[in-house]
C-alpha positions as CSV (number, residue, x, y, z in Angstrom):
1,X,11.3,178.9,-57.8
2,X,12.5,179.4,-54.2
3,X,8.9,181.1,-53.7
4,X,7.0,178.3,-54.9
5,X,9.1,176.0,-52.9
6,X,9.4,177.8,-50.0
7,X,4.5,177.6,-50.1
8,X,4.7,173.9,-50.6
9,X,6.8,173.4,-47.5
10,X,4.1,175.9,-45.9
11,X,1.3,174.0,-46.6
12,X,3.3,170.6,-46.0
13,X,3.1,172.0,-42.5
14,X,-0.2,173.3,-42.3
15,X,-1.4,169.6,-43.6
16,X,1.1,168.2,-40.3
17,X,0.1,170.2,-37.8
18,X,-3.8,170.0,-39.0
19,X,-3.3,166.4,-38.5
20,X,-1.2,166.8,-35.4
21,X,-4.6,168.7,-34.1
22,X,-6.9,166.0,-35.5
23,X,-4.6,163.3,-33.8
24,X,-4.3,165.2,-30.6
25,X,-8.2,165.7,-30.7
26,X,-9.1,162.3,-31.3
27,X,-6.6,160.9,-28.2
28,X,-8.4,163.5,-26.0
29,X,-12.0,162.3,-27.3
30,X,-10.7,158.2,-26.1
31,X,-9.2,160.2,-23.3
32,X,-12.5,161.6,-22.1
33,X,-14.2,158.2,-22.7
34,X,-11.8,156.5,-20.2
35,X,-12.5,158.8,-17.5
36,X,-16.3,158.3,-18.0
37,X,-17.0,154.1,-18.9
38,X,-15.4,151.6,-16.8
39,X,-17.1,148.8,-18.7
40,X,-14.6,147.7,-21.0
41,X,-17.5,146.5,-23.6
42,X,-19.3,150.1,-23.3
43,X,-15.8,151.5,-23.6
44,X,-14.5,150.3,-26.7
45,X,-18.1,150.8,-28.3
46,X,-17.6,153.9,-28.1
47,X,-14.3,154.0,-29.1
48,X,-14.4,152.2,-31.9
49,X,-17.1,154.8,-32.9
50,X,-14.5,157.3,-33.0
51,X,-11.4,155.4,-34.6
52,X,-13.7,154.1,-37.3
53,X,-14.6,157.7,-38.2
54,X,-11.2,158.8,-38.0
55,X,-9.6,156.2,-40.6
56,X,-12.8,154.6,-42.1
57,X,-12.4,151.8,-40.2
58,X,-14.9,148.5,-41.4
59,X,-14.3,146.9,-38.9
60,X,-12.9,146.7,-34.9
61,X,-12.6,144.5,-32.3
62,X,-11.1,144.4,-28.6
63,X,-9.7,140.8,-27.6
64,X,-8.0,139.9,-23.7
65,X,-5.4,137.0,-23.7
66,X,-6.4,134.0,-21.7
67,X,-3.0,132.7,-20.0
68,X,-4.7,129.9,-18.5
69,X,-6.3,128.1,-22.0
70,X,-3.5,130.0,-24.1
71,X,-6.1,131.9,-26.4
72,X,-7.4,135.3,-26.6
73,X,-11.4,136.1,-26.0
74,X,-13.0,138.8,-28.3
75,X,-15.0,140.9,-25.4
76,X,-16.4,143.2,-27.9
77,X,-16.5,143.9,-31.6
78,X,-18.1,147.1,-33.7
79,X,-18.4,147.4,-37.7
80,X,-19.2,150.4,-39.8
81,X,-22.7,149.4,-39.9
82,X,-22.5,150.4,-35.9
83,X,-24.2,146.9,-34.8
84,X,-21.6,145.2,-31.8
85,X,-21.3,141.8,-31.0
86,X,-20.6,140.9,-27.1
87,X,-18.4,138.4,-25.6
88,X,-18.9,135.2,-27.3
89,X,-16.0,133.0,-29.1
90,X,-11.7,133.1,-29.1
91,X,-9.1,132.7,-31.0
92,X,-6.2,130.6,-29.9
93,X,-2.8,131.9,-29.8
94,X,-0.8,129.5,-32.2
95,X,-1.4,130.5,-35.4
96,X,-3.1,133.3,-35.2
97,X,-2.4,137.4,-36.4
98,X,-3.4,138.4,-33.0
99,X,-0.6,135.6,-31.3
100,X,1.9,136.9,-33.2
101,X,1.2,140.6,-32.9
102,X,1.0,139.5,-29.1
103,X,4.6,137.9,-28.7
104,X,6.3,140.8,-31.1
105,X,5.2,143.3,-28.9
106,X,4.9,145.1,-32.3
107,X,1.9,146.1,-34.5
108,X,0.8,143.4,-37.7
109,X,-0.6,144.8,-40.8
110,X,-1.2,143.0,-43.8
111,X,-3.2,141.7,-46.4
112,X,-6.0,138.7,-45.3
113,X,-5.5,135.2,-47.0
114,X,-7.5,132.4,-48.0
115,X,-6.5,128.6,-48.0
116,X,-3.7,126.7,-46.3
117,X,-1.4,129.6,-45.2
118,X,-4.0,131.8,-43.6
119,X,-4.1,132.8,-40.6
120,X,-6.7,131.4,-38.0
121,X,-8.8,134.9,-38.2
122,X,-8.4,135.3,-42.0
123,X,-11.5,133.0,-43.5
124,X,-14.3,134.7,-41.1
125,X,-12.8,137.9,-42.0
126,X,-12.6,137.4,-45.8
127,X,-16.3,136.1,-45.2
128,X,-16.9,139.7,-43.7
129,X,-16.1,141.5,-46.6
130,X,-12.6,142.2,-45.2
131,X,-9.7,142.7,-47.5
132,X,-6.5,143.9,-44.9
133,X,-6.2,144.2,-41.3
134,X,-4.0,145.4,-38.5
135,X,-3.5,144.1,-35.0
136,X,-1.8,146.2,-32.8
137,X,-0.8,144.5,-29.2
138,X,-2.2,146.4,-26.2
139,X,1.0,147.3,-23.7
140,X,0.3,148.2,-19.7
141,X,3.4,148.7,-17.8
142,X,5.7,147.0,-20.6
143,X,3.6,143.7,-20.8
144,X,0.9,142.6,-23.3
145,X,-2.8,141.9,-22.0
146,X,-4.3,141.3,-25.5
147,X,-4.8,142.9,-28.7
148,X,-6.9,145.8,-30.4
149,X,-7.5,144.6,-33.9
150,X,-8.8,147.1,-37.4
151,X,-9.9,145.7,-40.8
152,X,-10.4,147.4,-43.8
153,X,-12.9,146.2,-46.9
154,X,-10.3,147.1,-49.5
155,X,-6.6,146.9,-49.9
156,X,-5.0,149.6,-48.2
157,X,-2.0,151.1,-46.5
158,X,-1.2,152.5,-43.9
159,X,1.2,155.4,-43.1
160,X,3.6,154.8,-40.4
161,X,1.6,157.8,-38.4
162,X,-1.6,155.9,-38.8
163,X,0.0,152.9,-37.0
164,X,1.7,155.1,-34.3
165,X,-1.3,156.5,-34.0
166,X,-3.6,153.2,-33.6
167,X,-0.7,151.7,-31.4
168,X,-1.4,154.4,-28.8
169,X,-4.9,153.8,-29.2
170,X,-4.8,150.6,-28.5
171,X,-2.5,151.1,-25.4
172,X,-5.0,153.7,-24.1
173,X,-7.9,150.8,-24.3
174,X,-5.2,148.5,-22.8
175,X,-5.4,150.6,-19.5
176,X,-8.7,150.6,-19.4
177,X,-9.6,147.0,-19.7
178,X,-6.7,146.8,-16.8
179,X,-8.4,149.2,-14.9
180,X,-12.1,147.7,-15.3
181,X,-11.0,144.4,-14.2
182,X,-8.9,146.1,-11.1
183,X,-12.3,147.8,-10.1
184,X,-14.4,145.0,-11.0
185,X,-12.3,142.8,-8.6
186,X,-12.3,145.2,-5.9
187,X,-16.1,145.4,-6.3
188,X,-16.5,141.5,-6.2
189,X,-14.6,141.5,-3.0
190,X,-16.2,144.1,-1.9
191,X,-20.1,142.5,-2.7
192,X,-18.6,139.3,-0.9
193,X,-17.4,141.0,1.8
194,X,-21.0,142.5,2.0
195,X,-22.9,139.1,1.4
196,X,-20.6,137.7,3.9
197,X,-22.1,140.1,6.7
198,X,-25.3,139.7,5.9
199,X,-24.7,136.4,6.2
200,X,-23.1,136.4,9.2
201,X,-25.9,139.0,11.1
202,X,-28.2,136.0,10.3
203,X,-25.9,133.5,11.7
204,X,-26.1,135.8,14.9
205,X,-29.5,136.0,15.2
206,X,-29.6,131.9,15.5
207,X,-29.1,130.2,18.6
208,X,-26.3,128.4,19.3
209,X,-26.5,124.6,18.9
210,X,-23.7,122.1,19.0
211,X,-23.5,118.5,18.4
212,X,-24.3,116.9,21.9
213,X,-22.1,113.5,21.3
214,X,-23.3,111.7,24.3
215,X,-26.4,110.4,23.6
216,X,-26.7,106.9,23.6
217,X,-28.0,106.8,20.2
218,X,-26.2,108.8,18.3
219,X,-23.1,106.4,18.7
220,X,-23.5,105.3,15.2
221,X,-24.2,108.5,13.6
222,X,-21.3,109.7,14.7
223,X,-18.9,107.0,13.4
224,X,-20.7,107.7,10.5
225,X,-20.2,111.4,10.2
226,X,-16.3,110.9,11.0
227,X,-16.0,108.4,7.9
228,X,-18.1,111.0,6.0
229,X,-16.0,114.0,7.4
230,X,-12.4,112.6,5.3
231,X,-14.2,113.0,1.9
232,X,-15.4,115.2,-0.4
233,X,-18.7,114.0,-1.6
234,X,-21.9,115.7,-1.1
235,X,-23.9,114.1,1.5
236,X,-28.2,113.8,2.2
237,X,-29.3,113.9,5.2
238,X,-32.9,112.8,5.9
239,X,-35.3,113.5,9.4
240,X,-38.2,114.9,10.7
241,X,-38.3,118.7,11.3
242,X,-36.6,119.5,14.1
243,X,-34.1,116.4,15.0
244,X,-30.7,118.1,14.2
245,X,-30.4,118.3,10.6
246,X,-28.4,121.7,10.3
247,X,-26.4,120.9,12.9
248,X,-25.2,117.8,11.7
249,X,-24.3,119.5,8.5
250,X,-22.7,121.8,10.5
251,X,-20.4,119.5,12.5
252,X,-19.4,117.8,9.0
253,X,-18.2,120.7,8.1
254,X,-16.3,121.3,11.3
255,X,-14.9,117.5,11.3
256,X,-13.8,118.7,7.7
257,X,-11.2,119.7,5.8
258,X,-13.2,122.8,5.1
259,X,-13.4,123.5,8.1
260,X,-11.3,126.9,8.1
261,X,-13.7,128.1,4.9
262,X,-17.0,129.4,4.9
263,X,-20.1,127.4,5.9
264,X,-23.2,128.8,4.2
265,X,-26.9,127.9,4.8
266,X,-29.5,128.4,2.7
267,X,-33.7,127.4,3.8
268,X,-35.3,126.5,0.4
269,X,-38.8,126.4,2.6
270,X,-38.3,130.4,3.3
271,X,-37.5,131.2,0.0
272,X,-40.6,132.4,-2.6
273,X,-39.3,130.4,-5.9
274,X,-39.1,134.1,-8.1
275,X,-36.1,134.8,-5.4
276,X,-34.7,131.4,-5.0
277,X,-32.6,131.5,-7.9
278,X,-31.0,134.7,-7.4
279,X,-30.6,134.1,-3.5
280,X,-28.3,131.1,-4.6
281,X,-26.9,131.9,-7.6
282,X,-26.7,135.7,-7.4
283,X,-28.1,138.2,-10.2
284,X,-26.8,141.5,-11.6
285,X,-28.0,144.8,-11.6
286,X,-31.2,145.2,-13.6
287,X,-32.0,141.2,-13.8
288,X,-35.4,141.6,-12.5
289,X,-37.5,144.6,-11.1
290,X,-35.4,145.5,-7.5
291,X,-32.4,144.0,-8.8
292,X,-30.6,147.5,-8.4
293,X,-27.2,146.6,-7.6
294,X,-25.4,143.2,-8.8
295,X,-25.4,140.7,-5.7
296,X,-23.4,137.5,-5.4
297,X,-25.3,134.5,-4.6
298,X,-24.7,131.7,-1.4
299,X,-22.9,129.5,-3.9
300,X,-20.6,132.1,-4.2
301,X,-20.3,132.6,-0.8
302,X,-19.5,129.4,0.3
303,X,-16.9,129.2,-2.6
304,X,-14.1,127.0,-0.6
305,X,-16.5,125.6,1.8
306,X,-19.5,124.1,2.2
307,X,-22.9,125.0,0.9
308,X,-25.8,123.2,3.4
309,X,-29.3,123.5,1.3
310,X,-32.4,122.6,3.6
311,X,-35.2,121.5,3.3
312,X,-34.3,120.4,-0.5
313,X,-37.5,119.4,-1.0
314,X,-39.1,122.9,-1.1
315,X,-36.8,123.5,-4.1
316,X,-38.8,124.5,-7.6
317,X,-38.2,122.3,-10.6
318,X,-36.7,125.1,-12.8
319,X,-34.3,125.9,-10.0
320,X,-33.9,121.7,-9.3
321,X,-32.5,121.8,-12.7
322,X,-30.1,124.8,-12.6
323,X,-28.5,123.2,-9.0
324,X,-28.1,119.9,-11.0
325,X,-26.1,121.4,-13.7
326,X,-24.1,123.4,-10.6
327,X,-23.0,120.3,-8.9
328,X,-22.0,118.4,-12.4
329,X,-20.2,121.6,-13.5
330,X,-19.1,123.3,-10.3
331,X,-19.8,126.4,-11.5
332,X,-22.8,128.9,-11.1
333,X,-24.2,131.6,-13.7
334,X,-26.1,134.6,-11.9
335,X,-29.4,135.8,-13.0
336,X,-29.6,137.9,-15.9
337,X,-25.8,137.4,-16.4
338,X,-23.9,135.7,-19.3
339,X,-20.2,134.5,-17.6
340,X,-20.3,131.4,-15.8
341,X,-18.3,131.7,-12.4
342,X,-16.2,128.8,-11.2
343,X,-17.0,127.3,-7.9
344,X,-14.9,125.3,-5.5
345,X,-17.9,123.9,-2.8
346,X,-19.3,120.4,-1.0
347,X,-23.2,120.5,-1.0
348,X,-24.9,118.8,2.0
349,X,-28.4,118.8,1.5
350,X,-32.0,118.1,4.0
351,X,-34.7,117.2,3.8
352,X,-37.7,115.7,6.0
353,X,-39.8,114.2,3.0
354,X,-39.2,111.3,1.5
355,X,-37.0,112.1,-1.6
356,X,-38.1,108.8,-3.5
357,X,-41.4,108.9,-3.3
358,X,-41.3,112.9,-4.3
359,X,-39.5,111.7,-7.5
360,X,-42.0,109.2,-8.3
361,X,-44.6,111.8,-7.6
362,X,-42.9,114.0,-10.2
363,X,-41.9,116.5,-7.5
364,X,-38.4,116.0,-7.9
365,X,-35.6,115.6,-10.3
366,X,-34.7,111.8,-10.2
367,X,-31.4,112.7,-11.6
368,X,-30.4,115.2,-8.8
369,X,-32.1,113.0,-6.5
370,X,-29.2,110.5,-7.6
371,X,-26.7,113.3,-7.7
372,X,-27.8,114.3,-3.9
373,X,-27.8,110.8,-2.6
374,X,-24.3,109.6,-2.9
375,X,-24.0,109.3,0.9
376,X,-27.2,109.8,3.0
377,X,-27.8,109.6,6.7
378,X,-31.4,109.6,8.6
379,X,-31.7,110.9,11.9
380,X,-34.7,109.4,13.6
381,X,-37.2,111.3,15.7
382,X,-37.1,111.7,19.4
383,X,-39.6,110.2,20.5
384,X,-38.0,107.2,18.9
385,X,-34.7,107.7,20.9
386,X,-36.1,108.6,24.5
387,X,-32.6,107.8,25.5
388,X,-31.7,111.0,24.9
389,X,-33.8,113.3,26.0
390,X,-32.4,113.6,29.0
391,X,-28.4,114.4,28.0
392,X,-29.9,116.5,25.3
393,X,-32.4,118.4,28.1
394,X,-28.7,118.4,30.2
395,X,-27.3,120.3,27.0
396,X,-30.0,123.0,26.9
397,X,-29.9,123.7,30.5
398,X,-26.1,124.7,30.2
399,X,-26.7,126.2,27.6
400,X,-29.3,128.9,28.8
401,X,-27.8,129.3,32.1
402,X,-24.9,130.4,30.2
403,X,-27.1,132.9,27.8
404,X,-29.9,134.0,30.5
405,X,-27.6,134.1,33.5
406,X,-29.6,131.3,35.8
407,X,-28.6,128.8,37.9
408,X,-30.6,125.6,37.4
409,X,-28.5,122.6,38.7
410,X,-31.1,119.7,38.1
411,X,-34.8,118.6,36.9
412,X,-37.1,117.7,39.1
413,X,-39.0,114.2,39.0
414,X,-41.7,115.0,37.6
415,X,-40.2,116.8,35.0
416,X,-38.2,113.9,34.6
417,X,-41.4,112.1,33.8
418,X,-42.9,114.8,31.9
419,X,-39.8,115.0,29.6
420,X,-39.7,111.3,28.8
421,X,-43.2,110.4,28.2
422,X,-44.1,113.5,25.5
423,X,-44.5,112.4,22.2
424,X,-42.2,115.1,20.9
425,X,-44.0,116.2,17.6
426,X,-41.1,119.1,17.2
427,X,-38.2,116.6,18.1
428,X,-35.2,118.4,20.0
429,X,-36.1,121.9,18.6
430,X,-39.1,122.0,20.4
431,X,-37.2,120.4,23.9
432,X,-34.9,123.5,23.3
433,X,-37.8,125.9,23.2
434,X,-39.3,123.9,26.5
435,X,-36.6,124.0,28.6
436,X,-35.4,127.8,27.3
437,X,-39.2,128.8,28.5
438,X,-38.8,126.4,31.5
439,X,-35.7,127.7,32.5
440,X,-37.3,131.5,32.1
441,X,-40.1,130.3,34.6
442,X,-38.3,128.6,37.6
443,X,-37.7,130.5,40.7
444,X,-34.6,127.9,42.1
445,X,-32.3,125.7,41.2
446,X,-34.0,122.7,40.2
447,X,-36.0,122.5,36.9
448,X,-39.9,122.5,37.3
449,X,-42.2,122.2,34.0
450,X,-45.3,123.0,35.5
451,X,-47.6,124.1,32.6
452,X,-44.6,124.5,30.1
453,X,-45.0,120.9,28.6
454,X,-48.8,120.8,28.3
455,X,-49.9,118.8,25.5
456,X,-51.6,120.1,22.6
457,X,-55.0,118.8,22.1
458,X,-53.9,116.8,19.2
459,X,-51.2,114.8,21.0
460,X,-51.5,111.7,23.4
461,X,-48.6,111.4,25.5
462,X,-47.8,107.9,26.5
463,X,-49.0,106.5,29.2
464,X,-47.4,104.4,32.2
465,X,-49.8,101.4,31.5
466,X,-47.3,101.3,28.1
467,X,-50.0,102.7,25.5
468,X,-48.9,104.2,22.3
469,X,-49.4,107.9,21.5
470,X,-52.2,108.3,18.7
471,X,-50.3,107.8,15.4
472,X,-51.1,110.6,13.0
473,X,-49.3,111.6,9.6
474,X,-46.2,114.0,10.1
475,X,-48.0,116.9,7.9
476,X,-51.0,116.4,10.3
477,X,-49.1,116.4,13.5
478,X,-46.9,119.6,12.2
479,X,-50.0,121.5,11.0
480,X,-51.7,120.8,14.7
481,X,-49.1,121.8,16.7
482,X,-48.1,124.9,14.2
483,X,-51.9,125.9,14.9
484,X,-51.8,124.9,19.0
485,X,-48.7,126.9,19.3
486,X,-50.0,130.0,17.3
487,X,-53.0,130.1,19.2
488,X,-51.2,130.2,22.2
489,X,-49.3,133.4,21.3
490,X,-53.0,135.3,19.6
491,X,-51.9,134.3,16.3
492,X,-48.4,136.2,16.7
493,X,-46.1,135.4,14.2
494,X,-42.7,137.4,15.1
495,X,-40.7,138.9,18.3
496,X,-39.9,137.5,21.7
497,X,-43.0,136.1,22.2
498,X,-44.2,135.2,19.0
499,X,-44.6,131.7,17.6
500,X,-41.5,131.5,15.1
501,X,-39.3,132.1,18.6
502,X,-41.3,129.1,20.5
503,X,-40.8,127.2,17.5
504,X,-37.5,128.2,16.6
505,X,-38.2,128.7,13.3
506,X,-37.8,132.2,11.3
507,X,-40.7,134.2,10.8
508,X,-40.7,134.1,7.1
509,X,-40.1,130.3,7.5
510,X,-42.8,129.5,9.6
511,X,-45.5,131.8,7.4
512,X,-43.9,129.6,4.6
513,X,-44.7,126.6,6.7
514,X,-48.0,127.9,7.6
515,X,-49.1,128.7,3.8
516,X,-47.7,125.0,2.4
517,X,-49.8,123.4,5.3
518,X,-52.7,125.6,5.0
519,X,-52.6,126.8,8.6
520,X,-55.3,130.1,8.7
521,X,-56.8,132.0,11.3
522,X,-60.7,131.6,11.4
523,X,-62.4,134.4,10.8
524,X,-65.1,133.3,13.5
């Protein structure tokens, strides 16, 4: 009798340390997975594959608590069948299995119910298939982050092993997910940190341009910019090419209270419209063919600050769409991704068309049109406001004396004359490029224009007997002077002497320019 006894005890521990070794084994397979997947969805995938084996599990699912709506968000599921579910719907805290499991601190198994005293999981469950379940609370440094939940299609029990077993399970996933978001943050910081540069190499390789307040013109613009500064609202502002758009955007920003937060351009005209989308709204790795890494878009950017989108106009439907829903939602979703990031900005937006008639031309969204145009103001062009050419030509030469080391103390007469009787087809971009190249050319102190402000073919300057210039479209006027100043430079497009720098344009802006106005070298 003591013999037979004394084999049943033997094999009693055979069968415990067998399943001491099958435990052990399966918290060293999870433990493997954690060092390899730090997507929490991949992750559990493939851990649920392994627990479900273990304990013919039906069905498992992974779900983080959301402090800020009080609920928990399934980020994964897995059933026998091995088909998984992504991130999708949530369960709220109050009066749910996974709530109380969550609060207890302690594990929750029992039998699924139907009708008035279920539980908020039970009925889609019980629709499942699934008969019992247990919900074991996931425990990083003493504190819950959420739940790993198990169901079964029949009515089981567990051991108290099995539990112990599942519990450490689910705290090993628990560290994961806490680890995944830890690196994903760093790696969010560091892609803005990233963006942020290349950002800010582009805003170094643009001169520098202020507002110049004392021109006699801009008096009310500026009262208006100071009343526009206090609020919030995004703000149009209209103008030819050239008369100060971005730096008027710029100064509200400045005047704001944004000011100490990031101010982000973006040039819809240099954008092609199949990289538009991602350039603003980011993408993630594998989106689209040479999406290799995930990249954070300008909205995201200028998260806290303001977002300035020129030329507005150049924007493609699709993507007119997309801003709209941005601007009612104030929050963006990247390119090929599913989770929509929140996003604190003021849009001021350009453009040198005439937005109205674009709408009516179907060209334009006439809801974001209305959504763009809360406040609006137009700059007019300068050869509308002669007045101040001549503090703005003041500007510039302190300006480059500053940046190319020169001297020059004052403008000749007939430079004066020059100056002021131009028809300015380029407004004050173009009288920065003339008195830069101006500046370059004189030999003294005093500002001689010589053959720097000869007159394309296409333009009439006015004359002293009071004659109007010859009064052409602004497409036509761009598209000759565009042409005029490329065959000036042999058709060169880019570097120091190329026609983007005399037009103070960027190269891939002006080829974008050039395409839209159907400016080609003839092949004669």
């Amino acid at each position: 009798m003591s013999e037979q006894l004394g084999e049943q005890r033997h094999l009693a521990a055979l069968r415990d340390d067998a399943t001491a070794t099958t435990d052990h084994g399966l918290l060293l397979d999870i433990a493997n997975l954690l060092a390899t997947k730090l997507e929490p969805e991949l992750l559990f995938e493939a851990i649920a594959h392994v627990v479900r084996n273990f304990l013919n599990i039906a069905r498992a699912s992974l779900a983080v608590y959301d402090p800020e709506r009080d609920e928990f968000e399934i980020i994964a599921i897995a059933i026998q069948e091995g088909s998984r579910v992504g991130k999708g719907w949530s369960v709220p805290h109050l009066g749910s299995r996974m709530g109380k499991a969550f609060d207890s601190g302690q594990a929750f198994f029992a039998k699924l119910r139907s009708g008035s005293a279920a539980f908020f999981e039970d009925p889609p469950l019980l629709n499942e298939g699934m008969q019992t379940g247990l919900v074991i609370p996931m425990i990083v440094d003493g504190k819950a982050i959420g739940t790993f939940n198990v169901n079964f299609r029949e009515e089981r029990a567990l051991s108290q092993s099995d539990i112990e077993l599942l519990g450490k399970v689910a705290n090993q996933i628990g560290i994961a997910v806490a680890n995944s978001r830890a690196f994903h943050s760093i790696r969010r910081r560091s892609e803005g940190l990233e963006r942020q540069n290349e950002y800010l190499q582009e805003l170094l390789q643009q001169k520098d341009s202020s507002l110049v307040v004392n021109c006699p013109s801009m008096r009310y613009t500026l009262d208006r910019l100071m009343t526009l500064a206090k609020v919030d609202t995004t703000v149009l502002i209209g103008g030819e090419t050239g008369t100060g758009k971005g730096v008027l955007a710029r100064t509200l920003h400045e005047w704001s209270s944004r000011r100490k937060m990031p101010f982000v351009k973006c040039d819809c005209a240099a954008l092609t419209p199949s990289l538009i989308e991602s350039e603003l709204f980011g993408h993630e790795k594998g989106a689209f063919t040479g999406a290799h890494a995930r990249r954070i878009g300008r909205f995201e950017l200028a998260n806290g600050g303001t977002i300035f989108l020129d030329e507005i106009a150049e924007m493609p439907l699709p993507t007119q769409a997309k801003l709209l829903g941005v601007l009612q939602d104030r929050q963006v979703q990247r390119v090929g991704g599913a989770a929509w990031i929140p996003v604190d900005i003021r849009v001021i937006a350009a453009t040198n068309r005439d937005l109205r008639a674009e709408v009516e031309a179907g060209r334009f969204r006439e809801d974001l049109y209305y959504r763009l145009n809360v406040l609006s103001v137009q700059l007019l062009p300068l050869r509308e406001r002669k007045e101040d050419i001549l503090p703005l030509a003041a500007h510039f030469i302190r300006v480059f004396n500053r940046t190319l080391g020169r001297s020059v103390t004052s403008i000749s007469p007939s430079a004066i004359e020059s100056l002021t009787n131009y028809a300015w087809p380029g407004n004050i971009r173009e009288l920065e490029n003339v008195i830069e190249r101006a500046i370059l050319l004189s030999k003294g102190p005093v500002l001689e224009l010589d053959d720097v402000l000869a007159p394309p073919s296409h333009v009439a300057p006015t004359s002293t007997d009071g004659r109007k210039p010859e009064l052409l479209p602004l497409a036509e006027v761009e598209r000759r002077h565009i042409r005029a100043v490329l065959e000036e430079t042999d058709w060169r497009i880019a570097g120091e002497r190329g026609a983007a720098k005399i037009l103070g344009l960027h190269p891939n802006t002006l080829r974008s320019r050039m395409k839209k106005l159907g400016v080609e070298r003839s092949t004669r």
